[in-house]
KEVEXGU-607420 format. One record per residue (C-alpha): x, y, z; residue number from 1; residue in one letter. Coordinates in steps of 0.2 Angstrom, whole numbers, plus 5000, padded with zeros to 4 digits. Example, Ala and Ser with C-alpha at 12.3 -4.5 7.8 and 13.67 -1.06 7.14 Angstrom:
! residues 2
5062,4978,5039,1,a
5068,4995,5036,2,s
***
This chain:
! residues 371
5154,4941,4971,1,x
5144,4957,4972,2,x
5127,4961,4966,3,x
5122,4970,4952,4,x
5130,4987,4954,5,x
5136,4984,4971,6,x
5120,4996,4976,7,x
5107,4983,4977,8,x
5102,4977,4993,9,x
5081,4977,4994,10,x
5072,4978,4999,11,x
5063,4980,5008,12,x
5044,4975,5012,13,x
5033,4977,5027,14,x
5041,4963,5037,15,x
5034,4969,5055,16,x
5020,4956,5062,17,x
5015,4948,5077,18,x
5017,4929,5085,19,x
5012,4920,5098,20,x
5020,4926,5113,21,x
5032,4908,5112,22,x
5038,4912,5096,23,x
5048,4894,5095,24,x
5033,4886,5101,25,x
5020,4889,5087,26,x
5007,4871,5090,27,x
4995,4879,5077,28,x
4985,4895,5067,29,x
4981,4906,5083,30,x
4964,4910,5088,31,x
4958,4926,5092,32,x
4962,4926,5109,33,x
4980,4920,5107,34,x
4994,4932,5113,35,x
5003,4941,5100,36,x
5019,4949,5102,37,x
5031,4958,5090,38,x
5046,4948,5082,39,x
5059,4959,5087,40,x
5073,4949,5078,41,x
5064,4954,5063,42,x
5064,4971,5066,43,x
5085,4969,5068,44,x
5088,4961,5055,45,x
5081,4973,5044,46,x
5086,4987,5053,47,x
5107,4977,5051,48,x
5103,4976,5033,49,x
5097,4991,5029,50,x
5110,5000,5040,51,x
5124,4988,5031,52,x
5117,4994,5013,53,x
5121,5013,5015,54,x
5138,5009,5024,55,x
5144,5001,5010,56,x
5137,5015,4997,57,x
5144,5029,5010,58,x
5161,5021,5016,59,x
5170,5019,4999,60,x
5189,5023,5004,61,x
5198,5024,5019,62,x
5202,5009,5033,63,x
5183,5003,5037,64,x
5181,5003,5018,65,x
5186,4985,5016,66,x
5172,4980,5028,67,x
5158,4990,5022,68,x
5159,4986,5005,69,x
5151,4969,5010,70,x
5135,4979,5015,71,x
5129,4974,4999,72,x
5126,4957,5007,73,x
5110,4965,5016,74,x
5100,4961,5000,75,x
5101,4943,5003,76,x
5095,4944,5021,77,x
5081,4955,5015,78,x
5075,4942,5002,79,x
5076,4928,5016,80,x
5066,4940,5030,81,x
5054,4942,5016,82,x
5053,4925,5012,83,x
5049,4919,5032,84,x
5037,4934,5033,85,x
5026,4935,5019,86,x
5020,4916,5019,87,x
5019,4917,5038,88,x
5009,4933,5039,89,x
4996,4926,5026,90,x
4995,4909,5036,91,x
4992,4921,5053,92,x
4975,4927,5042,93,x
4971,4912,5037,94,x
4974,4916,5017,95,x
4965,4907,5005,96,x
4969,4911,4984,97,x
4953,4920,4984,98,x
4962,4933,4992,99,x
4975,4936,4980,100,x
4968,4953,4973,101,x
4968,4959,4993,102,x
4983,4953,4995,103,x
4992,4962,4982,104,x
4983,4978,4984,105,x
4986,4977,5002,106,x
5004,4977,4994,107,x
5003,4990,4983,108,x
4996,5001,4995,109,x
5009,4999,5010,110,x
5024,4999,4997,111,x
5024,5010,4983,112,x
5017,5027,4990,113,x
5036,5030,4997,114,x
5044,5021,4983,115,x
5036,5031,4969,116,x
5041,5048,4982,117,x
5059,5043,4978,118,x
5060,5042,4963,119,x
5051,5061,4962,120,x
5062,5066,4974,121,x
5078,5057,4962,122,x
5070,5065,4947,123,x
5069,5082,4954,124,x
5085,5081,4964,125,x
5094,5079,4949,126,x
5085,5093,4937,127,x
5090,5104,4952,128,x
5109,5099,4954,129,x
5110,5101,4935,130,x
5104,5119,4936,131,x
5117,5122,4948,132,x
5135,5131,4946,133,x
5149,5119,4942,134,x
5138,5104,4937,135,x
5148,5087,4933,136,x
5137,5072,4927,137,x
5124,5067,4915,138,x
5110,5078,4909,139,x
5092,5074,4916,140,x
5086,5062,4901,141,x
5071,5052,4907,142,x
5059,5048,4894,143,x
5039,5043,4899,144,x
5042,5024,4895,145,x
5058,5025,4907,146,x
5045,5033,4920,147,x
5032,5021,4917,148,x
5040,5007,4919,149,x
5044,5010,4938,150,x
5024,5005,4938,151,x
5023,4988,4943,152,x
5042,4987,4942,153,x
5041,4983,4923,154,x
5060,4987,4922,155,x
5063,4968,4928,156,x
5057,4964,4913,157,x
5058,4974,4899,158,x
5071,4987,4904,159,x
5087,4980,4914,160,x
5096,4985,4926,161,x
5102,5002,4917,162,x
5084,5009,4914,163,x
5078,5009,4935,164,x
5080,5028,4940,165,x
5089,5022,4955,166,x
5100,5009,4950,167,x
5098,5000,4969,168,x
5079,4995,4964,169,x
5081,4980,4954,170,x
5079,4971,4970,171,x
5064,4979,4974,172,x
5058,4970,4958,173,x
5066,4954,4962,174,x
5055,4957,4978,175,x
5039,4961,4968,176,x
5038,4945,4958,177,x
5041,4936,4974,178,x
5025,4945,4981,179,x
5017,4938,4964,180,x
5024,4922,4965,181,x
5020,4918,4984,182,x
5000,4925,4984,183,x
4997,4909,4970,184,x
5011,4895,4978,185,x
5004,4899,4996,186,x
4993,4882,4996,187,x
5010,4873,4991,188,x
5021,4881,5006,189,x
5009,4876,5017,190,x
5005,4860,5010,191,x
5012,4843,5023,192,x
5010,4832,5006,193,x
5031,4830,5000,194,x
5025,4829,4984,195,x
5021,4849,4985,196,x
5037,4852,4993,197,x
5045,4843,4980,198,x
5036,4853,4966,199,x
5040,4871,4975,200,x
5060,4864,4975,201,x
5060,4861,4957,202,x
5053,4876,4954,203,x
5067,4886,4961,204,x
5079,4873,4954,205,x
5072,4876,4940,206,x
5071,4897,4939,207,x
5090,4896,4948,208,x
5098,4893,4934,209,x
5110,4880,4942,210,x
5127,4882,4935,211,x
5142,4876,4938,212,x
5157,4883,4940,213,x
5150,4897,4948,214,x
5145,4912,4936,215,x
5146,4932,4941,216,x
5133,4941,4949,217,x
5131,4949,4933,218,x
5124,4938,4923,219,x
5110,4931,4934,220,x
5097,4943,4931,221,x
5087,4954,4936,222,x
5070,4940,4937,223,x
5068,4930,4953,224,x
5076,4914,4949,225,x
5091,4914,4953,226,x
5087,4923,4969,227,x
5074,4911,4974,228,x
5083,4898,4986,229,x
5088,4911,4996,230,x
5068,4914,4997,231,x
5065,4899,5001,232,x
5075,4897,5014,233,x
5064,4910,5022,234,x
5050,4899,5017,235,x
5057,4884,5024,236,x
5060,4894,5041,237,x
5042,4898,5040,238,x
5035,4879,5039,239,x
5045,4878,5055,240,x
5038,4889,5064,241,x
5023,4884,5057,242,x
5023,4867,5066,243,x
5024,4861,5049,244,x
5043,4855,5049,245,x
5050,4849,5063,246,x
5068,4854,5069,247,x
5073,4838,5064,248,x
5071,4839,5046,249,x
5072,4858,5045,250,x
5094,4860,5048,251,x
5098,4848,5035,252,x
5086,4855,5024,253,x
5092,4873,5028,254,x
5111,4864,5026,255,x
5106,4858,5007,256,x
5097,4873,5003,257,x
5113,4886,5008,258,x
5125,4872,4999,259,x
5112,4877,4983,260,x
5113,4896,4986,261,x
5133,4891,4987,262,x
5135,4883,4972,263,x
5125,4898,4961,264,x
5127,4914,4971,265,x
5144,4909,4980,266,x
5147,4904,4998,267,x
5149,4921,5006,268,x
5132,4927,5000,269,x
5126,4907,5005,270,x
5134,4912,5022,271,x
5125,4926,5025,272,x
5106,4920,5020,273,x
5109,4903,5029,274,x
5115,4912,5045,275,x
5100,4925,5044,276,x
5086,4909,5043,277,x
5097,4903,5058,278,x
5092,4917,5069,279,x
5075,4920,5062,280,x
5071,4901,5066,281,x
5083,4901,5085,282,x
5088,4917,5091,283,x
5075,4928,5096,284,x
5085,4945,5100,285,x
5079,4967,5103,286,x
5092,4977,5103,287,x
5082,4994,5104,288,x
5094,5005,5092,289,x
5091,4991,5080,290,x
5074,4988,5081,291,x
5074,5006,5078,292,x
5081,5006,5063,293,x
5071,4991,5056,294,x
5055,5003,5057,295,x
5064,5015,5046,296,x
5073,5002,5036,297,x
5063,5001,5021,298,x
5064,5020,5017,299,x
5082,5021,5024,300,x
5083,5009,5008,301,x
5073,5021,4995,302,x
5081,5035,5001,303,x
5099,5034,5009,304,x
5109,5035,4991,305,x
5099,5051,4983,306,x
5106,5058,5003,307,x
5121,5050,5003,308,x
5127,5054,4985,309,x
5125,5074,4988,310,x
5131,5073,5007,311,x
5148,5067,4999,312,x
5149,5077,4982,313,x
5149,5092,4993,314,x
5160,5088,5007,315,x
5174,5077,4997,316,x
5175,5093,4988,317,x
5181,5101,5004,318,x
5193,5088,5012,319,x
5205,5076,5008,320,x
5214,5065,5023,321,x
5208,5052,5032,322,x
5199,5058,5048,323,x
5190,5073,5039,324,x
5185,5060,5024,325,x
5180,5048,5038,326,x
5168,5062,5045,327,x
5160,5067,5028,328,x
5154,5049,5028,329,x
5148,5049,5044,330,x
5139,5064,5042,331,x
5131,5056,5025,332,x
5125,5040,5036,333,x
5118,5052,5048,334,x
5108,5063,5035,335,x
5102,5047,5027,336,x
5098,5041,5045,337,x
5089,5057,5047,338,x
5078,5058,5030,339,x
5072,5041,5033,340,x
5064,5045,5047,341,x
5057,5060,5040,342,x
5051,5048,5026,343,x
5045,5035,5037,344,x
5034,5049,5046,345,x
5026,5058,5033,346,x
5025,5047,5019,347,x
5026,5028,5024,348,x
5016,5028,5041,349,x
5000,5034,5034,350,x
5000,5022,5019,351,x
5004,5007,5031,352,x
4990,5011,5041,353,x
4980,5012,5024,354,x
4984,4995,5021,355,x
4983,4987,5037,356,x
4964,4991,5032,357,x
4962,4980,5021,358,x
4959,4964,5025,359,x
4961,4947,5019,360,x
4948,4937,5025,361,x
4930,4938,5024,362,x
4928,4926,5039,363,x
4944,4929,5051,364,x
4939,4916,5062,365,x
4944,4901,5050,366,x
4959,4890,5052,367,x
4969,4884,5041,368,x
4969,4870,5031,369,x
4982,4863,5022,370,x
4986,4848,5010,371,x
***
């Protein structure tokens, strides 16, 4: 089963934070003093997904075809990365609902700079590929409302999936709503009462939309709901690392949770978000090429199919067997490889450090305190 059209992997928000130096052994908030190191895993598994998302929109025919159409699975472990490392980076600044405003500006600033660049770039991109000799494909036709409703990723709601610019960002909307979503129910993810942890359950049994038999990706949406166990498994990852699960309780809850995702998503998309909490929660890992591409990932994610698409319009023109074909699209991953980082640079990097200005509590020195 395969994600609204088969381009859709997000996501992609600011998942680089800092932990204790023990990243297993969490016995607390940290005080100011308390070692902090980077969670390289995170940085891998982002940089796996992202990578695994233009594989799949690059490598379309030949033998590693087969294999790389399952890119499209990096969505799901960008909605469970997001979901372990938004609550958990709110819980390391001791967030409190009074924040909210800061917190989603904080947001806004870090995220939408480079994703509002792409879609200039994809406007303009295809007004000058229209102008050019031997043209094949739509005429530019983007009206102000279609525009406008990139701001604040209205397209979720009122737009579908056909009226994003670049179809793959519908999961950057499932991402924004959970941004919404999280900021309000933090007091609940954090809460050690079961009755909270009952209601945040609900909730997501709820918005799922549980179905039986299982339904095609197609018709779940393009709202949070039905995306939200894989969330939550994040979530649940978090509360571990937390202190506030123990081990214990946190793999059959994990096991329950995937067998959820299974019964509404299907099991190889279960799969791959169960196994992406496993090794967020247990195995701490830096590969340096990885990592690597995790700091580019997210506008290796914006980016890669306005670079991809040209890179093999032109050279599929040119070539026609196997090995050459195989080259084309290796030289597509590369160029989109290669404008990410240019991205990264010049656009991201100076909004990212615009927002890790602004902070989120008035009083950094508080603990937190939960239910």
């Amino acid at each position: 089963m395969e994600p609204l059209s088969v381009l859709s992997k997000p996501a992609a928000a600011d998942h680089r934070l800092e932990t204790p130096a023990d990243s297993h052994d969490l016995r607390g908030p940290p005080t100011a003093s308390a070692p902090r190191d980077h969670v390289h895993s995170i940085d891998c598994l982002r940089g796996i997904a992202a990578f695994a998302v233009c594989c799949c929109h690059a490598i379309k025919q030949g033998p590693l075809s087969p294999a790389a159409h399952y890119g499209w699975l990096g969505v799901y472990v960008f909605f469970v990365v997001s979901g372990f490392v938004i609550p958990f980076s709110l819980w390391r600044t001791d967030y409190t609902v009074g924040s909210y405003p800061r917190f989603l500006a904080k947001r806004l600033v870090r995220l939408d700079p480079p994703y509002l660049a792409s879609i200039a770039a994809a406007i303009a991109l295809h007004y000058v590929s229209y102008l050019s000799p031997g043209f094949q494909g739509p005429a530019p036709n983007y009206s102000v409302k279609m525009v406008l409703m990139h701001l604040g990723y209205m397209n979720s709601f009122f737009g579908g999936i056909g009226s994003w610019i670049i179809p793959v960002y519908w999961t950057l909307g499932i991402e924004f709503q959970y941004y919404v979503l999280v900021g309000l129910l933090y007091p609940l993810l954090t809460s050690r009462r079961k009755l909270s942890q009952m209601v945040v359950l609900a909730l997501c049994l709820a918005g799922s939309g549980f179905q039986f038999p299982l339904h095609p990706h197609v018709d779940q949406g393009s709202l949070i709901g039905h995306y939200s166990m894989a969330f939550l498994l994040g979530v649940l990852v978090f509360r571990l690392r937390a202190r506030l699960l123990t081990a214990r309780l946190f793999v059959p809850l994990a096991i329950a949770l995937a067998l959820l995702l299974s019964a509404t998503s299907g099991a190889v998309i279960s799969l791959a978000a169960f196994s992406t909490a496993l090794i967020i929660a247990f195995v701490p890992f830096n590969l340096k090429i990885l990592a690597w591409l995790g700091s580019v990932s997210y506008s290796l994610y914006l980016f890669h199919l306005l670079v991809v698409d040209r890179v093999l319009h032109v050279g599929l023109r040119m070539v026609h067997s196997a090995l050459p074909v195989f080259f084309v699209q290796l030289a597509a991953i590369g160029a989109a490889v290669v404008a990410a980082w240019l991205a990264a640079r010049l656009i991201e990097e100076p909004f990212k450090r615009m927002a890790s200005r602004i902070a989120l509590t008035a009083r950094p020195g508080r603990r937190l305190k939960t239910g």
